[in-house]
KOLMARNU-692999 format. One record per residue (C-alpha): x, y negated, z; residue number from 1; residue in one letter. Coordinates in steps of 0.5 Angstrom, whole numbers, plus 2048, in hexadecimal, padded with zeros to 3 digits. Example, Ala and Ser with C-alpha at 12.3 -4.5 7.8 and 13.67 -1.06 7.14 Angstrom:
KOLMARNU-692999
(rec (819 809 810) 1 "a"),
(rec (81B 802 80E) 2 "s"),
This chain:
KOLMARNU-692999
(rec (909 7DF 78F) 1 "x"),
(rec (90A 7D9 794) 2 "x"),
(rec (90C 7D9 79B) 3 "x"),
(rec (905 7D9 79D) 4 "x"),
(rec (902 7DF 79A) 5 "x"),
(rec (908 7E3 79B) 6 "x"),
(rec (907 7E1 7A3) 7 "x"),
(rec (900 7E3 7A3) 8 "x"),
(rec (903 7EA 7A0) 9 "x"),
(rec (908 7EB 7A5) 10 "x"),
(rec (903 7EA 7AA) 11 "x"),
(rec (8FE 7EF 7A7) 12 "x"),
(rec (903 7F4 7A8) 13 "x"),
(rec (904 7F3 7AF) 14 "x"),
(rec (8FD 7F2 7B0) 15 "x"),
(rec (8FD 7FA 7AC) 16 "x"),
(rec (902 7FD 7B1) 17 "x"),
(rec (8FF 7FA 7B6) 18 "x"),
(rec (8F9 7FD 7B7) 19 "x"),
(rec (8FA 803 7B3) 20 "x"),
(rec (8FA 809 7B8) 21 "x"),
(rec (8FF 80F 7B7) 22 "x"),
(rec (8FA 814 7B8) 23 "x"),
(rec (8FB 81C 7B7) 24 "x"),
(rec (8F5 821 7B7) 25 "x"),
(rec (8F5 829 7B8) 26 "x"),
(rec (8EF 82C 7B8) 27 "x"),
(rec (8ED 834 7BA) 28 "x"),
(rec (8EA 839 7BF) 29 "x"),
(rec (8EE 83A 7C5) 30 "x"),
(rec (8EA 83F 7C8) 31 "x"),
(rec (8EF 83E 7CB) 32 "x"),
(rec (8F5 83A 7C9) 33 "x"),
(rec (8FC 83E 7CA) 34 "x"),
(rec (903 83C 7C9) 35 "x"),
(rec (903 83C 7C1) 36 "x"),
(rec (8FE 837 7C2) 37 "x"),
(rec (903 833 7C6) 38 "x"),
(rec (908 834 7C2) 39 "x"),
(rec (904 830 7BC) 40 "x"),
(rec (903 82B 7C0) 41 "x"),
(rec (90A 829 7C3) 42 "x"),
(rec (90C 82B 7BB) 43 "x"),
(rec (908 826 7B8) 44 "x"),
(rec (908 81F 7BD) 45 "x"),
(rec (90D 81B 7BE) 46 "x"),
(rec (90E 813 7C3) 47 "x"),
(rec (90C 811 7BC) 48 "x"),
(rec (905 814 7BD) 49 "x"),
(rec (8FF 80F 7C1) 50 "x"),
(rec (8FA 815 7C2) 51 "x"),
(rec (8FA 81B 7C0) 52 "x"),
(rec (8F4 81F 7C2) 53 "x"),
(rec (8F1 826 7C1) 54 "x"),
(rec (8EA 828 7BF) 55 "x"),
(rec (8E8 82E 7C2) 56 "x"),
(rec (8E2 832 7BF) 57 "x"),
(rec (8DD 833 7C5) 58 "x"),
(rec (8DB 83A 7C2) 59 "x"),
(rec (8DC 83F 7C7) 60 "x"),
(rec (8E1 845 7C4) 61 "x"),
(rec (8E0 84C 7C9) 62 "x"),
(rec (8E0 849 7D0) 63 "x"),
(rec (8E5 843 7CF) 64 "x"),
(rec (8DF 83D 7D0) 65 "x"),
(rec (8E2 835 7CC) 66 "x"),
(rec (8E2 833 7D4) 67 "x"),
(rec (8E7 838 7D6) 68 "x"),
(rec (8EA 836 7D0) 69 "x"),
(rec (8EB 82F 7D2) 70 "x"),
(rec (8EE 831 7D9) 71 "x"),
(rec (8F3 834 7D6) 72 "x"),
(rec (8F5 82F 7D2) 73 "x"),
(rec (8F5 82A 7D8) 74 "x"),
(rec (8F9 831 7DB) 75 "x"),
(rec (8FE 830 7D6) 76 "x"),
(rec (8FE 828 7D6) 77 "x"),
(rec (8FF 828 7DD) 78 "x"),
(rec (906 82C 7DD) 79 "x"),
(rec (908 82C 7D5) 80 "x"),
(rec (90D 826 7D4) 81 "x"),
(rec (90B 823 7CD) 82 "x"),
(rec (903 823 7CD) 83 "x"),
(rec (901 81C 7D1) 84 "x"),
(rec (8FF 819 7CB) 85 "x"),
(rec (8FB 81F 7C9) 86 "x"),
(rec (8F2 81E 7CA) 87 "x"),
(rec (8EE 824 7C9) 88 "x"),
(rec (8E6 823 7C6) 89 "x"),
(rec (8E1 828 7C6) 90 "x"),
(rec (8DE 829 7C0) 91 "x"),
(rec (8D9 82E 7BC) 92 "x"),
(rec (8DD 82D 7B6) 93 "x"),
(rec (8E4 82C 7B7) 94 "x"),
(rec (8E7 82B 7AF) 95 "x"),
(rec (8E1 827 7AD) 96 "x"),
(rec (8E3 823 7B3) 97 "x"),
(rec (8E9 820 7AF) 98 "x"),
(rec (8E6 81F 7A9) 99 "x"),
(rec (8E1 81A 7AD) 100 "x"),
(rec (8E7 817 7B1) 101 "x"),
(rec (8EA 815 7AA) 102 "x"),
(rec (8E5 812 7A8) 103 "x"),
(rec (8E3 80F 7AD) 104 "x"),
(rec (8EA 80C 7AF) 105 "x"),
(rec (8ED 80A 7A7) 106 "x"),
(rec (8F2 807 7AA) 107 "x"),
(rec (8F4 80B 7AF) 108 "x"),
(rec (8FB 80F 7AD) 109 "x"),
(rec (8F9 816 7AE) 110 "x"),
(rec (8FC 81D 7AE) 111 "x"),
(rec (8F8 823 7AE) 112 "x"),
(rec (8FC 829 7B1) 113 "x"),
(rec (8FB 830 7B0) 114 "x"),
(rec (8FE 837 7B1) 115 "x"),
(rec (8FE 83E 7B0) 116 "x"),
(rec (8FC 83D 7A9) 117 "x"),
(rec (8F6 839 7A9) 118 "x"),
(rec (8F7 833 7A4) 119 "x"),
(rec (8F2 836 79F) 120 "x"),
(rec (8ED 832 7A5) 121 "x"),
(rec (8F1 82C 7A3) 122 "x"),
(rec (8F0 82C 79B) 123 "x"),
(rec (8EC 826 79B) 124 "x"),
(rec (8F0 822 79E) 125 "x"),
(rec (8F6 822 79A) 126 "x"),
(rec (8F2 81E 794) 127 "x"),
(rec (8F7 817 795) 128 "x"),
(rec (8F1 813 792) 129 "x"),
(rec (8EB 814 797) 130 "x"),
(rec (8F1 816 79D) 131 "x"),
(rec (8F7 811 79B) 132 "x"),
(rec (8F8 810 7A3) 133 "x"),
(rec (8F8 818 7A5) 134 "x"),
(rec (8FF 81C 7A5) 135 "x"),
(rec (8FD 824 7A5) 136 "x"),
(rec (903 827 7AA) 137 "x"),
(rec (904 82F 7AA) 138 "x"),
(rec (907 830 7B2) 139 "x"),
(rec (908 838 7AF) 140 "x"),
(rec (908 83D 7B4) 141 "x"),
(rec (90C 83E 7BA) 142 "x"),
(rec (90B 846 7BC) 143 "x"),
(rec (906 84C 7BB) 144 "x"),
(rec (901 848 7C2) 145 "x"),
(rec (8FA 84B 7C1) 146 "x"),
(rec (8F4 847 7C4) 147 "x"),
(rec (8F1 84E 7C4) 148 "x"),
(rec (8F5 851 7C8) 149 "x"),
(rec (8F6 84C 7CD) 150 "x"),
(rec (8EE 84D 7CE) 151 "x"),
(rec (8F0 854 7CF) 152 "x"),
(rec (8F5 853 7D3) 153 "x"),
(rec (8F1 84D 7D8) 154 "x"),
(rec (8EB 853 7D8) 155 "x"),
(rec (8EF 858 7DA) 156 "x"),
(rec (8F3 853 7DF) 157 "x"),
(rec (8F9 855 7DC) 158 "x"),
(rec (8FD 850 7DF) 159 "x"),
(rec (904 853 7DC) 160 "x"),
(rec (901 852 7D5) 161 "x"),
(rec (8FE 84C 7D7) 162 "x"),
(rec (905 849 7D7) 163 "x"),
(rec (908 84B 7D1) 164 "x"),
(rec (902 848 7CD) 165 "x"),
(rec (902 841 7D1) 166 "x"),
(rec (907 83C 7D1) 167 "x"),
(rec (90C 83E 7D6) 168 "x"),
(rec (90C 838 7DA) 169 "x"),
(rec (905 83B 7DC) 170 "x"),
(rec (904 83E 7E2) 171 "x"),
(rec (8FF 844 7DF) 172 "x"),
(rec (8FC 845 7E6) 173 "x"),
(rec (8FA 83D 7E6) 174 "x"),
(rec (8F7 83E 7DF) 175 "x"),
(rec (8F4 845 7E0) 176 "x"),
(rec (8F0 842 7E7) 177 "x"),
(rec (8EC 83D 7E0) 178 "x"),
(rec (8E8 842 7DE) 179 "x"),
(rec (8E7 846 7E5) 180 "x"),
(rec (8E3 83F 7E7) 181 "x"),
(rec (8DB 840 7E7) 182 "x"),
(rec (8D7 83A 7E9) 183 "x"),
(rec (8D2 83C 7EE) 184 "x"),
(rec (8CF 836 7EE) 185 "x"),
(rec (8CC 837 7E7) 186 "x"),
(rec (8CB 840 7E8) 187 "x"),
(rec (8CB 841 7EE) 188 "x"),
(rec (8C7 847 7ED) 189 "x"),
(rec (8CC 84A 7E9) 190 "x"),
(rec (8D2 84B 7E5) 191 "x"),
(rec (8D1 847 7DF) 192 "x"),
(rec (8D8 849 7DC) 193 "x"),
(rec (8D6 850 7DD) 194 "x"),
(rec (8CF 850 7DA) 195 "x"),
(rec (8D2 84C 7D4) 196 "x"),
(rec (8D7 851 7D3) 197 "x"),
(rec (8D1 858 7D3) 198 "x"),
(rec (8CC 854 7D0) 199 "x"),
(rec (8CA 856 7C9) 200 "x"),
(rec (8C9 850 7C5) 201 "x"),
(rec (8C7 850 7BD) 202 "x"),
(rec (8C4 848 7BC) 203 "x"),
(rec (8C5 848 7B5) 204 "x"),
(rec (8C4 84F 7B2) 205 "x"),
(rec (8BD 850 7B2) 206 "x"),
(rec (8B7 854 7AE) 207 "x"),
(rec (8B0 853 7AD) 208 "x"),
(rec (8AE 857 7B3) 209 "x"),
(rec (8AA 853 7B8) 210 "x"),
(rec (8AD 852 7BF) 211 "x"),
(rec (8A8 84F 7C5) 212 "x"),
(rec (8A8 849 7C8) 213 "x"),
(rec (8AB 848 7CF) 214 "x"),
(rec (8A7 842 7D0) 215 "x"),
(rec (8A1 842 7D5) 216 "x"),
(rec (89D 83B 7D6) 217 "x"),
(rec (8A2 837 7D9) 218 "x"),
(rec (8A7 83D 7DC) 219 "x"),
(rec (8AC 843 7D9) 220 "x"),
(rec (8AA 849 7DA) 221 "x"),
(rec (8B1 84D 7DA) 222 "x"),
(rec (8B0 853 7D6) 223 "x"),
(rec (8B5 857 7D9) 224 "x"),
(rec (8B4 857 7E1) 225 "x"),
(rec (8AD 854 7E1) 226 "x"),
(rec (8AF 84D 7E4) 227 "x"),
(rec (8AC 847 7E3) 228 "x"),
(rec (8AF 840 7E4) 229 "x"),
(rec (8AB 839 7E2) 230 "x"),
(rec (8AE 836 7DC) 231 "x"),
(rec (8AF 830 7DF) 232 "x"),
(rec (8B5 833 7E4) 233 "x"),
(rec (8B8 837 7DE) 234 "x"),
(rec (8BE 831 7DD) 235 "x"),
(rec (8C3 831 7D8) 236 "x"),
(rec (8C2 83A 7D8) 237 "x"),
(rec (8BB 839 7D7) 238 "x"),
(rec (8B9 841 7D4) 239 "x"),
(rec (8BE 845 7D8) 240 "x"),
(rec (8BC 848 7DE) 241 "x"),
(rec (8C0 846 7E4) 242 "x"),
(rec (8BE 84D 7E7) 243 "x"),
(rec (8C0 851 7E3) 244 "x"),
(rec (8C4 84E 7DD) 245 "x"),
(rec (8C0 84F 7D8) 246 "x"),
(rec (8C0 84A 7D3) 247 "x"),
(rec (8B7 84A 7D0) 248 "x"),
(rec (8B8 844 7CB) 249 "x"),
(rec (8B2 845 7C6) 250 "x"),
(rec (8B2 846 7BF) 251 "x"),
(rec (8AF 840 7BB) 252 "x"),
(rec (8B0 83E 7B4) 253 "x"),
(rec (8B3 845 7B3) 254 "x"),
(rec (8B3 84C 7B5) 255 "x"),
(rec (8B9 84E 7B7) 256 "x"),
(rec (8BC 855 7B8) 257 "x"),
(rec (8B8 85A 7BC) 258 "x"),
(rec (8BD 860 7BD) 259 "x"),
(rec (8BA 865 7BE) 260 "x"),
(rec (8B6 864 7B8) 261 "x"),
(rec (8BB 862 7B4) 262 "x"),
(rec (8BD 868 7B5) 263 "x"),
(rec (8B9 86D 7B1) 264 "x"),
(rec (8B9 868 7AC) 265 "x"),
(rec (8C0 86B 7AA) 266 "x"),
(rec (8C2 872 7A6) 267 "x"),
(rec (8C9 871 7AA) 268 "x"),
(rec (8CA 871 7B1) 269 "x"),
(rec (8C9 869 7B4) 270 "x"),
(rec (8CD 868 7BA) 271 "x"),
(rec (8CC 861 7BE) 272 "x"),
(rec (8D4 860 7BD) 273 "x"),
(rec (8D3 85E 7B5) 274 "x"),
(rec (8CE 85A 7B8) 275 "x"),
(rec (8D3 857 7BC) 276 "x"),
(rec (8D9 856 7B8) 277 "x"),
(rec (8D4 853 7B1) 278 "x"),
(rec (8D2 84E 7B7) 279 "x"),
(rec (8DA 84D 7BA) 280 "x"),
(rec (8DC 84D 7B2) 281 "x"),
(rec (8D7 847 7B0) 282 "x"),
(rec (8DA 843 7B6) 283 "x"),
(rec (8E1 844 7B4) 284 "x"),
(rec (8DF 843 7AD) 285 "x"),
(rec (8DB 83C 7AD) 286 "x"),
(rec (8E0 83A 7B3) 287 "x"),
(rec (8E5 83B 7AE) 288 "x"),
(rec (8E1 837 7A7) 289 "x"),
(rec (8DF 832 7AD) 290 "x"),
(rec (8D7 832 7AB) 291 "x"),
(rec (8D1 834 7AF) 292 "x"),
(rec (8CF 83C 7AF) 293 "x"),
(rec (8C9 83D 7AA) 294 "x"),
(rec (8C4 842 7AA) 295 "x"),
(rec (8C5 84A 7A9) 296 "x"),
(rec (8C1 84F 7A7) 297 "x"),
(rec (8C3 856 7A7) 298 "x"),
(rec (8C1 85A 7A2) 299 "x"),
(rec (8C0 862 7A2) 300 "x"),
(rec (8BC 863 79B) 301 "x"),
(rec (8C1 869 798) 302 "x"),
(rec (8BE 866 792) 303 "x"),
(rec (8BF 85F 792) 304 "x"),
(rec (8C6 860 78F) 305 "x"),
(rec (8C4 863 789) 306 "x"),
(rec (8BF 85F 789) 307 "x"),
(rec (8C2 858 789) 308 "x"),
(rec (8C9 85B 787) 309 "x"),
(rec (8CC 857 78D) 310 "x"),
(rec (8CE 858 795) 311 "x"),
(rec (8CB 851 797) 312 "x"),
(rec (8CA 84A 795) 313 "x"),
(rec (8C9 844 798) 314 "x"),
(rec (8C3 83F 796) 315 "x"),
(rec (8C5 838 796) 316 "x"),
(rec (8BF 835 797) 317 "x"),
(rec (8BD 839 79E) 318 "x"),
(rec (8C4 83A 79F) 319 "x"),
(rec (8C4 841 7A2) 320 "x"),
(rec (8C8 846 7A0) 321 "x"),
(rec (8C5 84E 79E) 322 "x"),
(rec (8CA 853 79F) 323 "x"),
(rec (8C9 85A 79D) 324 "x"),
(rec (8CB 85F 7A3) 325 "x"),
(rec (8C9 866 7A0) 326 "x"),
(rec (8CF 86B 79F) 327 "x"),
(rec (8D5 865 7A0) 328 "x"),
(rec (8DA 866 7A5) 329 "x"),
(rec (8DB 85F 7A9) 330 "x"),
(rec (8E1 85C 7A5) 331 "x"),
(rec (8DE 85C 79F) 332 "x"),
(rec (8D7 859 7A3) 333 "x"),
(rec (8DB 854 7A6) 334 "x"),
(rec (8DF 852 79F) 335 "x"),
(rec (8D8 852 79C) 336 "x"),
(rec (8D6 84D 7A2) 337 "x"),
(rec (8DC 849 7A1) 338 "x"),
(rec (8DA 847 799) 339 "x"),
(rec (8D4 845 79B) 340 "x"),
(rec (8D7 840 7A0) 341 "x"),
(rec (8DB 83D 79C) 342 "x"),
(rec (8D5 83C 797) 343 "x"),
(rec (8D1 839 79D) 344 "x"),
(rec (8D8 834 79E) 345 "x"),
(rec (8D7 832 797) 346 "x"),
(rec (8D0 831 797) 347 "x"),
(rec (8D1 82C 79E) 348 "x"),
(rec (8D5 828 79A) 349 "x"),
(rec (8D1 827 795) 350 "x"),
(rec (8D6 82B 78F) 351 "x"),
(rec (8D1 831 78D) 352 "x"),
(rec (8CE 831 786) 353 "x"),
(rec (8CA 835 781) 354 "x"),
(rec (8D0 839 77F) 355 "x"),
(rec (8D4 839 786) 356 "x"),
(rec (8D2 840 786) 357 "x"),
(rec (8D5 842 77F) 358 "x"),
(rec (8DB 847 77E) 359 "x"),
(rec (8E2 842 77E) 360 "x"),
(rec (8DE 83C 781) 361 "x"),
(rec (8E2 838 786) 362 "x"),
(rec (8DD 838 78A) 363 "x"),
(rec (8DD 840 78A) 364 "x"),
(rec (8E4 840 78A) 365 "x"),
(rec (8E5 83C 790) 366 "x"),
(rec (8E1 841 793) 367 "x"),
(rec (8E5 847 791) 368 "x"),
(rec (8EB 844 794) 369 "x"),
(rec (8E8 841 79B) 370 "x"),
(rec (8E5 848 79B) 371 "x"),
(rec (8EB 84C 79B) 372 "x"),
(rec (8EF 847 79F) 373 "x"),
(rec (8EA 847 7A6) 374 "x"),
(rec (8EA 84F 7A4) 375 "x"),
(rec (8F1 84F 7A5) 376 "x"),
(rec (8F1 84B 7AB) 377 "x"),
(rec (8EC 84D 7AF) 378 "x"),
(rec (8EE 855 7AE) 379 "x"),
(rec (8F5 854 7B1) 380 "x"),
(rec (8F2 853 7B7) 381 "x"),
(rec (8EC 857 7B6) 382 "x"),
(rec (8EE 85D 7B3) 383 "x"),
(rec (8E8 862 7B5) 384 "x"),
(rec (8E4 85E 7AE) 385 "x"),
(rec (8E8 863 7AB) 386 "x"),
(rec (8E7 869 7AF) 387 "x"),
């Protein structure tokens, strides 16, 4: 090679490292984020890293909102030494949020952080030839820090439990104060966070039972007080009743859960609080997969299992799922939900076949194993599944 070639070269790689960014990327709920969740971080950055940024799911988990999630990471990056470089983004769909940052920035050196052993969420990344430029860092796990007892905690303002769950270096009053704060410019006739935690919520679980519209000409009607409010003063929180709380969204495209009614379609006793955890459930699940929640219907018919030798399937080309609820305990409901999950996964990736659903495919297996793993995770810190 003559001189000239070789000092192209040499400038070449100066150029690459010149301009190639260090950066890591960590994604996940923190709703909201707690000591082992800082204790990743600080485990997995370094003076050598440019940026480092945090995907934070805007899904709302119990009462804890991806906004009060976000002031507590700013809490910590105030008083923790080690987080000035760490940003935090909100997104619908954290883990697909770093596959498209690696597609989008091939030069990038990149490290996809995770903990508590979530690195089946990264499997795809480990393939050298379509992510050559992306390293897969297990942070392990620092203590037994639960984000559900902390939201037990911050509802039960137990300041003293408080503390042992966030970073020491935190004032648990100063972070209990974040989701005490309710913005009277936006309700200023009630205390949304309470309404938010009484209401009864079932968006994705429907049947074909016919629900009436809210909608009167060019008002909401509140279906709960008799309030009316014109739509052009609704705002942001259009349907809900700033009177008396009452959310009035009207149902369209499909007929979702009447709850009485749904009721009396059972042979068992039905009670709201299933309702609630398949909906909690399906957040947890799809956060987990990173893919947008699908359509549920639930379905009572005792003879549909025997008549279609299954407890649910999943319809690729409508992409909602049928989950049989008839004589189920919940975790093996939820377990039924979650195989389906994984096939809505692979469908979304364009990797479902005519015989995905035979007995060994990969596809199948796939399925059998991602199902077993959000079981696994998300009955340690729900336990009352299993009850």
């Amino acid at each position: 090679m003559n001189p000239e070639q070789i000092g192209k070269n040499i400038a070449k790689r100066i150029l690459i490292e010149e301009f190639t960014e260090k950066v890591v990327l960590y994604p996940g709920a923190f709703k909201p984020p707690h000591r082992g969740h800082v204790a990743t971080i600080l485990g997995s950055n370094n003076e050598f890293v440019d940026k480092y940024i945090v995907y934070v799911s805007t899904k709302t988990r119990d009462d804890v909102e991806v906004a009060e999630s976000i002031k507590v990471w700013n809490l910590y990056k105030q008083t923790i030494p080690g987080l000035e470089n760490v940003e935090f983004v909100p997104t619908s769909t954290p883990v697909k949020a770093i596959y498209d940052y690696a597609n989008e920035n091939p030069t990038h050196d990149i490290r996809a952080v995770f903990g508590k052993g979530e690195g089946s969420r990264f499997d795809r990344l480990k393939d050298p030839e379509k992510y050559p430029n992306v390293e897969i860092f297990d942070a392990g796990t620092e203590g037994d820090y639960s984000a559900t007892a902390l939201r037990q905690a911050i509802r039960d303002k137990d300041v003293n439990k408080i503390q042992t769950i966030i970073p020491a270096e935190i004032n648990p009053d100063s972070f209990l104060n974040i989701f005490d704060q309710v913005d009277e410019a936006i309700y200023p006739r009630y205390n949304a966070k309470q309404v938010q935690r009484t209401r009864y919520q079932a968006s994705d679980v429907y049947t074909n039972d016919p629900v009436e519209e809210s909608i009167v000409e060019n008002k909401i009607h509140c279906d709960n007080c008799g309030w009316e409010w014109k739509i052009v003063d609704g705002g942001d929180d259009l349907f809900i009743c700033h009177k008396c709380g009452h959310d009035n969204t009207p149902i369209r495209e499909n007929k979702y859960l009447n709850e009485a009614r749904f009721k009396k379609l059972l042979n068992e006793q039905w009670e709201d609080r299933k309702a609630h955890v398949i909906n909690h459930f399906t957040d947890y699940a799809t956060n987990y997969l990173s893919i947008d929640r699908p359509k549920i219907k639930i379905i009572t018919d005792p003879q549909y299992t025997q008549m279609h030798h299954s407890f649910g399937g999943y319809m690729p080309s409508t992409k909602n799922i049928s989950v049989v609820v008839h004589n189920r305990n919940m975790a093996d409901i939820l377990r039924t939900l979650a195989h389906e999950f994984v096939h809505h996964m692979q469908n979304l990736d364009d990797r479902l076949k005519d015989d995905s659903g035979d007995d060994g495919s990969p596809e199948e297996n796939e399925a059998n194993a991602l199902a077993a793993v959000i079981m696994r995770q998300y009955g340690r810190e729900n336990s009352h599944i299993y009850e």
